[in-house]
ROKE-510837 format. One record per residue (C-alpha): residue in one letter; y, x negated, z. Coordinates in pm, whole numbers, padded with zeros to 5 digits, always signed. Example, Ala and Ser with C-alpha at 12.3 -4.5 7.8 and 13.67 -1.06 7.14 Angstrom:
2
A-00450-01230+00780 S-00106-01367+00714 
REM end
This chain:
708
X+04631+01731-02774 X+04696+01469-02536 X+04488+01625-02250 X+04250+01731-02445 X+04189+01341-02611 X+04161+01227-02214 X+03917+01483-02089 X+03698+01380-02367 X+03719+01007-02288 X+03637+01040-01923 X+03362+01243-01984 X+03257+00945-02243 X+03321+00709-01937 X+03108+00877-01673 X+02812+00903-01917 X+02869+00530-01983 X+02957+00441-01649 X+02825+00436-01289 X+03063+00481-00966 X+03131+00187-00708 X+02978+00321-00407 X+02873+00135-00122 X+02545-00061-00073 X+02302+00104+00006 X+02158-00144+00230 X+01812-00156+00360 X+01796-00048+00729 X+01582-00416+00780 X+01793-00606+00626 X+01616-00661+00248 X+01895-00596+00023 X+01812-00874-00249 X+02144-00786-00436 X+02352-01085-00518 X+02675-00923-00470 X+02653-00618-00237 X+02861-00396-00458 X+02597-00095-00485 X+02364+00053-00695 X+02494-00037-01000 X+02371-00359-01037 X+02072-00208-01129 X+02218+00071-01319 X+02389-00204-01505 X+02064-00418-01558 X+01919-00120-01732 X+02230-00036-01965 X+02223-00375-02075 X+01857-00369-02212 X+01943-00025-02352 X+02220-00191-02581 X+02068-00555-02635 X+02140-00538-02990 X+02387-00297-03035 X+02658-00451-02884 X+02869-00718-03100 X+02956-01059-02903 X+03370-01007-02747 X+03546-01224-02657 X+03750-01249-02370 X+03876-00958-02191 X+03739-00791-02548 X+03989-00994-02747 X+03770-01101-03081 X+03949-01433-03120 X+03886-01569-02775 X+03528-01605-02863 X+03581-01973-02818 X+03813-02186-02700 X+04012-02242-03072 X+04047-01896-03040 X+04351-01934-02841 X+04556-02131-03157 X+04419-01802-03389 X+04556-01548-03136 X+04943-01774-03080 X+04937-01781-03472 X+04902-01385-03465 X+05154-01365-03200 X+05414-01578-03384 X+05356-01401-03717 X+05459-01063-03555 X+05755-01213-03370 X+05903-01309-03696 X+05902-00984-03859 X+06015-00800-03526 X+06310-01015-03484 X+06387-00961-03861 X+06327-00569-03766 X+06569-00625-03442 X+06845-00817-03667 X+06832-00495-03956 X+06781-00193-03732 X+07084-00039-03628 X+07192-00008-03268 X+06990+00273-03090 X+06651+00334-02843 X+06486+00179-03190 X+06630-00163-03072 X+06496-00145-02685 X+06175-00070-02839 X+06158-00323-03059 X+06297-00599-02782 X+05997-00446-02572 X+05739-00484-02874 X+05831-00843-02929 X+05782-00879-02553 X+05463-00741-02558 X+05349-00946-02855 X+05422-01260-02662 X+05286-01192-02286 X+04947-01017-02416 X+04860-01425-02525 X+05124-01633-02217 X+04992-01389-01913 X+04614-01399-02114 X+04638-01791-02108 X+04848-01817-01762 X+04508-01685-01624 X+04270-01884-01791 X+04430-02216-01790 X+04341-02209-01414 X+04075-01966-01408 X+03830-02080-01658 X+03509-02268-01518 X+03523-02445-01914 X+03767-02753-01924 X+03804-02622-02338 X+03899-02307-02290 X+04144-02462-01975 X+04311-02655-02208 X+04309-02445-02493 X+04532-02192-02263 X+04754-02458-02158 X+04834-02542-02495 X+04908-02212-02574 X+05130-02140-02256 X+05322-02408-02426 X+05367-02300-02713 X+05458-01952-02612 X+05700-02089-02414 X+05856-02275-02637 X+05916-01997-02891 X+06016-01780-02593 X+06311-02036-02506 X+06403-02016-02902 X+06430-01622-02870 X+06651-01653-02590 X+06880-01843-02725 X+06870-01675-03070 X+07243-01541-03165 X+07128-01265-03417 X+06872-01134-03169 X+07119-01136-02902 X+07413-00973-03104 X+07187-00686-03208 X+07135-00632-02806 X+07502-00656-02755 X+07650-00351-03062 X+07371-00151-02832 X+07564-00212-02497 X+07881-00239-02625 X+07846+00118-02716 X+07949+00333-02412 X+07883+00668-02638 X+07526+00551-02741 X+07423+00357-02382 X+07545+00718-02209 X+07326+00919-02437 X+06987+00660-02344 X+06766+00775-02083 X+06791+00576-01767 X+06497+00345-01781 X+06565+00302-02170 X+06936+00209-02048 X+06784-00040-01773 X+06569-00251-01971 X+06810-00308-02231 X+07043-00424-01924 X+06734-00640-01836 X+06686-00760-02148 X+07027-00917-02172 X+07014-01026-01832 X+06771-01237-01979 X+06990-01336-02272 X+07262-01437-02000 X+07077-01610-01759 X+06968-01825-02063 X+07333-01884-02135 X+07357-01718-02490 X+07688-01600-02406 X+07840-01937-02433 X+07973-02178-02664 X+07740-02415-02866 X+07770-02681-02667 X+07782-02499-02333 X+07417-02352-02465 X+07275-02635-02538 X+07317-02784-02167 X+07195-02441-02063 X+06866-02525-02259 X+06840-02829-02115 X+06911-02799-01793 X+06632-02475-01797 X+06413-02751-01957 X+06489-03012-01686 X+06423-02720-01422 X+06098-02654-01591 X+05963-03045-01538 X+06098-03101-01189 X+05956-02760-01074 X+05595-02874-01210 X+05690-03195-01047 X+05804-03081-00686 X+05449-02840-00680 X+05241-03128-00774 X+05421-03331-00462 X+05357-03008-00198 X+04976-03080-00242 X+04949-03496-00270 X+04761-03625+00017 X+04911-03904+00229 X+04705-04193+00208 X+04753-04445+00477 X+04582-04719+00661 X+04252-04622+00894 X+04371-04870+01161 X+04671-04692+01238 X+04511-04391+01350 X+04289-04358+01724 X+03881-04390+01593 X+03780-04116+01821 X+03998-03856+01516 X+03882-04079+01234 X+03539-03816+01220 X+03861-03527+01141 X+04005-03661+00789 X+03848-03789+00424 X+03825-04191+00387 X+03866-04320+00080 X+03809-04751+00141 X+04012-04870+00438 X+04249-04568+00366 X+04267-04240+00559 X+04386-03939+00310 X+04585-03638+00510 X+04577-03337+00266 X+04709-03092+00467 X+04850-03022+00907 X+04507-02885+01045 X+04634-02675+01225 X+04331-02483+01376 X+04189-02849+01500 X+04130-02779+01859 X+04219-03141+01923 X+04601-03188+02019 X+04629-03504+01840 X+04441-03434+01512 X+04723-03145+01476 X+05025-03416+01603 X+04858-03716+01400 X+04809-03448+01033 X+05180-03321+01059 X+05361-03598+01102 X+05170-03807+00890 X+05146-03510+00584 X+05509-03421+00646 X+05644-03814+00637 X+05901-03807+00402 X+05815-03886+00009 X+06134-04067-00155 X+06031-03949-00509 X+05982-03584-00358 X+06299-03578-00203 X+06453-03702-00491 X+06261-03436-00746 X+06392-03166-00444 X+06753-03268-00458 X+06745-03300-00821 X+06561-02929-00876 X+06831-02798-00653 X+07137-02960-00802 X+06999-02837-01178 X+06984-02490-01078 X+07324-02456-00899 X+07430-02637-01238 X+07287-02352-01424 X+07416-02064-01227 X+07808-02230-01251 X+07748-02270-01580 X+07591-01918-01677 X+07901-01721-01507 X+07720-01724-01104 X+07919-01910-00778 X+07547-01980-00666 X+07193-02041-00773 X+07107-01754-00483 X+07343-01512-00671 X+07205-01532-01003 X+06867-01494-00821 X+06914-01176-00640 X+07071-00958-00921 X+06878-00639-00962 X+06692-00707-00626 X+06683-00457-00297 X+06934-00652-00145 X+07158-00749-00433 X+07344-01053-00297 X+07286-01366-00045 X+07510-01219+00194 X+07294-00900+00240 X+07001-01117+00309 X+07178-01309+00518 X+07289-01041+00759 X+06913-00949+00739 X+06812-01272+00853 X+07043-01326+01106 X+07033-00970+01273 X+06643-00970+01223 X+06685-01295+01412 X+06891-01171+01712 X+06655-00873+01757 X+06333-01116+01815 X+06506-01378+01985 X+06351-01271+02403 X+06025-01185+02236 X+06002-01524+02043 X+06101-01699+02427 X+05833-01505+02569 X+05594-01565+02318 X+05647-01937+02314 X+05633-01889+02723 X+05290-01747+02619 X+05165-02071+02386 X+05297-02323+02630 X+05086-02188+02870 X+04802-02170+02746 X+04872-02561+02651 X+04919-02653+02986 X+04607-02486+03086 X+04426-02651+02796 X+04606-02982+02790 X+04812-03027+03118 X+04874-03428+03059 X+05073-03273+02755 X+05245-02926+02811 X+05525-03005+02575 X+05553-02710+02342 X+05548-02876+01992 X+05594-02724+01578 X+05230-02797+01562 X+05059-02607+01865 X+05196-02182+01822 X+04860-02118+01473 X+04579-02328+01715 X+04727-02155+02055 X+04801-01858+02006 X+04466-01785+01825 X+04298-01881+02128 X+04475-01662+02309 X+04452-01418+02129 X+04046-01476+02088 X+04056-01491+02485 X+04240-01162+02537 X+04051-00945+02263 X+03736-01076+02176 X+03775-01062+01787 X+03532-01335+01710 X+03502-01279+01338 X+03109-01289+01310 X+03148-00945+01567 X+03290-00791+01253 X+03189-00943+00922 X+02837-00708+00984 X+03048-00454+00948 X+03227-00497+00634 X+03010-00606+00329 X+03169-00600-00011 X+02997-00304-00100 X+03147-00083+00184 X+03494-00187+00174 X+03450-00126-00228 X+03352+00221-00111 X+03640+00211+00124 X+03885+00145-00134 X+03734+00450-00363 X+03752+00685-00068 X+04114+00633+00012 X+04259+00621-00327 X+04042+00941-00434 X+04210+01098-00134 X+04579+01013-00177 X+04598+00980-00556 X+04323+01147-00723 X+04148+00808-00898 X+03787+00639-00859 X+03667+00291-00920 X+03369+00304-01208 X+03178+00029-01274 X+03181-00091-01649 X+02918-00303-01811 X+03095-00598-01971 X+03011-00707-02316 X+02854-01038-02370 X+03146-01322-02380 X+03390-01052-02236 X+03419-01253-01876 X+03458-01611-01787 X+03159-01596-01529 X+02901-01398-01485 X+02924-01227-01158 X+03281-01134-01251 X+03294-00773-01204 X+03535-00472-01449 X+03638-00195-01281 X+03740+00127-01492 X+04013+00318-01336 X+03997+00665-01347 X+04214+00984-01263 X+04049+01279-01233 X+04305+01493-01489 X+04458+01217-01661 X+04147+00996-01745 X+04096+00677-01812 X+04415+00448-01657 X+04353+00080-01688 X+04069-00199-01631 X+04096-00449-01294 X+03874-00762-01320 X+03650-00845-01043 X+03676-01207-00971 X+03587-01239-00613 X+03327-01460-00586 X+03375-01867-00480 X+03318-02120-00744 X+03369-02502-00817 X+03750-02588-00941 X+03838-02235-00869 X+04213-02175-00686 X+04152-02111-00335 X+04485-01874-00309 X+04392-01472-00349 X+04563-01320-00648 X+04696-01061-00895 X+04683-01117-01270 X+04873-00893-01520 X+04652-00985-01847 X+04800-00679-02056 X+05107-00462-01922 X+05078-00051-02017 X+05303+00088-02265 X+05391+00367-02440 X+05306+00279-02837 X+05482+00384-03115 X+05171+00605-03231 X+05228+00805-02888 X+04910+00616-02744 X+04937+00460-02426 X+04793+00083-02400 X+04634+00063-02105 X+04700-00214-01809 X+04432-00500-01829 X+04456-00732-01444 X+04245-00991-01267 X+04219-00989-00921 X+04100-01339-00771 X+03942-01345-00437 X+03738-01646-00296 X+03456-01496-00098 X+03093-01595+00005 X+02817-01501-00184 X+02558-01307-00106 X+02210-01437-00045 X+01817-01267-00075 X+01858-01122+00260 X+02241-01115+00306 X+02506-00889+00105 X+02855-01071+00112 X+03043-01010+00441 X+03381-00974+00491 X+03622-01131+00750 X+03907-00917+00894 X+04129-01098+00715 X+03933-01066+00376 X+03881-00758+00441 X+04257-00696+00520 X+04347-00969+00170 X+04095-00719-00082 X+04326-00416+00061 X+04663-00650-00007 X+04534-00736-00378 X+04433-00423-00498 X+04790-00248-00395 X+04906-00484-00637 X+04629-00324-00865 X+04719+00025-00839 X+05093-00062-00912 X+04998-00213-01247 X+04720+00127-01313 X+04996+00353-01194 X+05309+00193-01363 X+05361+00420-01626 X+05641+00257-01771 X+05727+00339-02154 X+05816-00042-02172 X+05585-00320-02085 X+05850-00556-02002 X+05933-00370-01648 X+05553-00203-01597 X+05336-00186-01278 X+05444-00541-01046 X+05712-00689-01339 X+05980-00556-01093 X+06211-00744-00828 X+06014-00968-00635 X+06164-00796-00269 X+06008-00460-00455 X+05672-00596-00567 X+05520-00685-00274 X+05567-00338-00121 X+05227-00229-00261 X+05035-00473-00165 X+05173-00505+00245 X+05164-00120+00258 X+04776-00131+00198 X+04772-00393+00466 X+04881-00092+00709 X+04559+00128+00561 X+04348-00107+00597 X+04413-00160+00974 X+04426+00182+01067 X+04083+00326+01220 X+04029+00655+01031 X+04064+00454+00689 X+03830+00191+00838 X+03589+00435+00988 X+03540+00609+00642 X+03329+00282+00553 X+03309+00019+00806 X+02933+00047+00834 X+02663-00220+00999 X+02483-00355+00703 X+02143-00351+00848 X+02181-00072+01088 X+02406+00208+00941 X+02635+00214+01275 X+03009+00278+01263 X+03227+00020+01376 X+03360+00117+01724 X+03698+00230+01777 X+03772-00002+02012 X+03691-00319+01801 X+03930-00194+01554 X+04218-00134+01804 X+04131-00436+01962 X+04165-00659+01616 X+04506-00477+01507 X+04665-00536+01891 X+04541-00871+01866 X+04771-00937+01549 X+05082-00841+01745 X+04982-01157+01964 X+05261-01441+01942 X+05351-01229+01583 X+05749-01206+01710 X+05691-01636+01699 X+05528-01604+01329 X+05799-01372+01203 X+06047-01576+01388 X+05918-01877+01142 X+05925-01647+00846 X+06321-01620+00936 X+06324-02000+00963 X+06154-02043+00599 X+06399-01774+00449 X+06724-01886+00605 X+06646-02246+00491 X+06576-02113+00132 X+06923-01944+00123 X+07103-02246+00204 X+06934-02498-00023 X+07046-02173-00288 X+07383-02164-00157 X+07682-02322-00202 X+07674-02712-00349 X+07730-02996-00305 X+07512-02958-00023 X+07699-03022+00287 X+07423-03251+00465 X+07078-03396+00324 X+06792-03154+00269 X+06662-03304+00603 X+06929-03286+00799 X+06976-02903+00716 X+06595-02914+00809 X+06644-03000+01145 X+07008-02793+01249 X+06804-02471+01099 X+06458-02499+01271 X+06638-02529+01608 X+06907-02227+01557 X+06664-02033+01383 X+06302-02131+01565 X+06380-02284+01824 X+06091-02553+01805 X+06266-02929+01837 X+06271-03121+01453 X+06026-03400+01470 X+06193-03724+01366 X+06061-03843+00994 X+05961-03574+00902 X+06065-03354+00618 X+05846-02988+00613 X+06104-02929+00316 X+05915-03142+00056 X+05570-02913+00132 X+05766-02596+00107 X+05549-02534-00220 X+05748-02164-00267 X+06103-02313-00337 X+05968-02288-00665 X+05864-01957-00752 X+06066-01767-00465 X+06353-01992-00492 X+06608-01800-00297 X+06359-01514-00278 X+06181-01636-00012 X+06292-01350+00248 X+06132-01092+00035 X+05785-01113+00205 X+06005-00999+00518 X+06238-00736+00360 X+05861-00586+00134 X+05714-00546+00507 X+06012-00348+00623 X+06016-00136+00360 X+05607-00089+00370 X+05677-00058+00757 X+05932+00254+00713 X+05693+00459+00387 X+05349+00407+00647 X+05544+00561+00919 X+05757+00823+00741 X+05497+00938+00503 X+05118+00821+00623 X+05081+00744+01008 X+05031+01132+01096 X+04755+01158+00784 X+04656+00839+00542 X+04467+01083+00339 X+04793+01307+00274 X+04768+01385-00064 X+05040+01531-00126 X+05248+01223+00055 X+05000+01003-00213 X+05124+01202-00495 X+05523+01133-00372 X+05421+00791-00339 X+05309+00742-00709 X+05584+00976-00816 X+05888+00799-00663 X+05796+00412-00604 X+05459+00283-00808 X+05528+00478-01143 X+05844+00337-01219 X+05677-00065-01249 X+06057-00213-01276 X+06179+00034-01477 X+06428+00215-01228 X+06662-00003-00903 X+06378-00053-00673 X+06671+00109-00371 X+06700+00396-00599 X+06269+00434-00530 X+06271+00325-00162 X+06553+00631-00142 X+06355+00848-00318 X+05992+00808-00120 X+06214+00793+00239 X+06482+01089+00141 X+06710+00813+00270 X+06907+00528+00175 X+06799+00254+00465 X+07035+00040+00579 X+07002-00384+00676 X+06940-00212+01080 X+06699+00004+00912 X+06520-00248+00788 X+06523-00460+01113 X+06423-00225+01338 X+06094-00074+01118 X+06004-00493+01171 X+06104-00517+01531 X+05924-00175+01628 X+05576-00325+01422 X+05573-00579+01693 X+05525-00322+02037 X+05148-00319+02166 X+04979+00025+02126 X+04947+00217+02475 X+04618+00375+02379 X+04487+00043+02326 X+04561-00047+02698 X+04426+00252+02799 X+04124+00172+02637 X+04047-00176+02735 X+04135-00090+03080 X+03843+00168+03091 
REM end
């Protein structure tokens, strides 16, 4: 019945829908598309005239309330109303699968408006609807901190676990997401007396305020006096009066002391930041004692690849050891280049390795961007994109013609994702496109998680995926960079994890896993996207049709393993540092001081007197103590491109295993018990090292090449 139902709606979809395919782009140059994403712009043009009239105003993402802006208080009233009679259904039903499903319904009831409104609050180009969604991530999150703490909601979790008979007779992801569930309880501190809960709430509270705080600090320009910096830089930096404002360490400016003047002016310690730091720090080691954990760092890491602070530790410190020559060489490298550059000042200092070793690494392979960007408009690495997932997993990118009020902006883009048995699998918003007050960072939005409904339907995933490029112009499609390029690859992994996370439960589908897990997608596509028989399937010269040579692609990857043992080097820096301020407390020095003794064992840059990077270290909020899992995602990725993809990236039947073992699962199974499954292997912390350390060793056919 089932298969039937889905061969029916994707024939409905391909009658209603046209495929991404790439532009089509006029030999001379006269594309006139805005957007350089095919075709179907004008395919899309047409269908709209066709159902002018026939089509009833949405609103967004095809939510009837969010019509408007009030919308938002209509849709949080809903919300509410259901919670209350689930957690009346929760407190009644008797202990069983019935009560994981109802958790997970109650779940679902909440995120579909908090992740909805989480987008828009920073998304929206309307101030009303902006504030409309902040309100409503407030109140959300208010009930949400009531629910945890709610006894009768919690006990009727706890007959279900207490009962060994009944847990043994769940299925394992059933059995996991209850566990996750009360994690949730615990971590909340439900477990405890009255008045041990109550300083649980407010201490998660105070957490709360202090982490909006600290992130609002990262970003605050230092404003100082225009006298006290040299007037041949003054051109460099924003004036506001007599007042200089430094918003950030410049560190491409060519110009020594623009880079020396913007760090240590940006990075001069803020008392109230520190303060807000130590505080934010102090609350959540409170928290952990309190909730039954000896540190912040081991509350953090439960569930996670490496399961404690001391595993990522030895990862750290043995990832560490293994770069430690090719770090010395590679700041050899930089330091040379400075004294070739700058021989009055040949002192190797924290702000020189991002401008010099991109010079050298222009000088040695020629990867000027604009050599590329011809090569890789919008619409072919769209194309791209289709081509390698119709290879490996069997699914193509359609083109859907939003209804009116549907999308936030007009040249925001939805993307139907289709298998070609299964049918229709999910929607991914387009948002791609620059725009006043938009966030500069590249992202992933989860607007609606999948799940498996009581009525046996599936409700399909609903993301956003927020990119920041250049529009296109009469005579100009948008053109990638590399590293856009590269970025649109990273993004839409974390796509196809939410389309392919069948989970029965929303609360662990697609990327709502461990946070050392979730970035595996994304970084594996990374790999794709850098290897030349992907990139030749659709790297095309916009006006001319030619294939982008081997060589330039060779040459752009090798030039990424340029000074890269230095930039993982400070990735172990940034991790270790995390750790400790996670570890154990009271702190044995200042933040500062633990600063300075970790950049020089672990980078081996000298500390810059007054300065304190710690109080810009913007991801001590959301990857507090989870900072290494960038690092410990890439290993991973590292170990599945080379066991499963580097002899064929259009293996399906490797594709298949890859869906079938890792993205399926969302969070619903221990992410080592997937990274065993898609390796046939259990890796080990070495393991792990080594896939990093061997990423690092130039390609021989490159040399061959260049030396031709």
């Amino acid at each position: 019945m089932e298969r039937k139902e889905n061969e029916e709606q994707m024939e409905k979809l391909k009658q209603k829908v046209s495929k991404v395919i790439k532009a089509q782009e006029d030999p001379q140059g006269n594309t006139g598309q805005r957007d350089s994403l095919g075709p179907w712009e004008r395919k899309a043009s047409e269908e709209r005239l066709a159902l002018k009239g026939k089509r009833g105003i949405k609103g967004l993402f095809g939510v009837p309330e969010l019509s408007s802006p009030e919308g938002f208080r209509i849709a949080q009233e809903n919300a509410l109303r259901k919670t209350d009679l689930l957690v009346e259904r929760a407190r009644c039903t008797p202990p069983g699968p019935q009560t994981v499903l109802i958790f997970d319904e109650l779940s679902d009831s909440l995120c579909r408006v908090a992740d909805l409104a989480d987008f828009v609050k920073i998304a929206h180009p309307e101030p009303a609807f902006r504030e409309a969604a902040e309100e409503a991530c407030r109140s959300i999150g208010t009930v949400v901190e009531k629910l945890n703490t709610n006894v009768e909601l919690y006990q009727s979790l706890q007959k279900l676990l207490a009962d060994e008979k009944l847990m043994d007779s769940l299925d394992p992801e059933t059995r996991r997401v209850a566990e996750l569930f009360m994690f949730d309880f615990e971590i909340s501190g439900i477990h405890l007396d009255k008045e041990k809960r109550k300083r649980a709430v407010d201490l998660n509270v105070k957490i709360l305020d202090l982490s909006s705080t600290f992130l609002m600090g990262t970003n605050f320009p230092t404003k100082i006096e225009k006298h006290l910096l040299p007037a041949h830089i003054h051109h460099n930096f924003v004036f506001t009066g007599d007042h200089v404002m430094i918003d950030g360490l410049h560190a491409e400016a060519p110009d020594d002391l623009v880079r020396e003047a913007a760090y240590k002016i940006f990075l001069y310690p803020n008392a109230d930041q520190l303060k807000c730091l130590e505080e934010l720090l102090s609350s959540r080691d409170l928290l952990a004692k309190l909730v039954g954990y000896s540190t912040y760092s081991h509350r953090a890491l439960q569930g996670t690849i490496a399961k404690n602070p001391e595993t990522v530790m030895e990862f750290l410190e043995k990832l560490s050891d293994k770069l430690s020559e090719r770090t010395v060489k590679d700041f050899e490298m930089i330091r040379g280049m400075k004294m070739k550059l700058n021989p009055q000042n040949s002192e190797l200092m924290p702000w020189d390795p991002p401008y010099y070793s991109g010079v050298i690494r222009a000088e040695r392979y020629n990867i000027e961007p604009s050599l590329y960007c011809p090569f890789f408009s919008l619409g072919a690495c769209m194309e791209g994109l289709n081509i390698l997932f119709n290879k490996l997993l069997g699914i193509s990118l359609y083109a859907e013609q939003p209804a009116k009020g549907e999308v936030w902006c007009e040249d925001v883009r939805k993307l139907a994702v289709v298998h070609e048995s299964e049918g229709l699998l999910g929607y991914i918003y387009c948002d791609f496109f620059q725009r006043a007050d938009k966030p500069h960072q590249d992202c992933h939005f989860t607007i609606r998680g999948g799940r498996l409904k009581e009525d046996g339907d599936y409700q399909l995933p609903v993301v956003v995926l927020m990119l920041n490029l250049p529009h296109s112009s009469r005579n100009l499609p948008t053109l990638l960079t590399p590293g856009m390029m590269e970025n649109l690859f990273h993004e839409m992994g974390h796509a196809m994890h939410s389309m392919l996370g069948r989970t029965r439960y929303q609360h662990v589908t697609g990327t709502r896993c461990p946070t050392d897990f979730a970035e595996v997608p994304s970084i594996l596509m990374e790999y794709f996207a850098n290897d030349y028989r992907v990139v030749n399937q659709f790297a095309r010269h916009y006006q001319t049709g030619q294939s982008l040579p081997k060589n330039m692609v060779s040459r752009l990857c090798e030039s990424k393993k340029v000074c890269a043992a230095a930039d993982m080097q400070l990735q172990v820096f940034y991790a270790t540092l995390d750790q400790i301020y996670h570890g154990k407390h009271p702190l044995r020095k200042s933040t500062t001081d633990i600063l300075k003794e970790t950049q020089e064992k672990f980078y081996g840059l000298p500390y810059v007197p007054n300065t304190a990077w710690q109080l810009r270290f913007s991801h001590l909020v959301g990857y507090g103590a989870k900072y290494y899992s960038y690092l410990m995602s890439r290993a991973v990725a590292s170990m599945v491109w080379k066991e499963c993809f580097l002899q064929d990236p259009f293996n399906r039947a490797a594709g298949e295993r890859y869906r079938r073992e890792m993205l399926a699962h969302g969070g619903g199974k221990e992410p080592m018990l997937m990274v065993q499954g898609m390796l046939q292997k259990c890796p080990s912390v070495d393991d792990f090292v080594s896939a990093l350390v061997s990423d690092l060793d130039l390609d021989f056919e490159t040399f061959l090449m260049d030396s031709e």
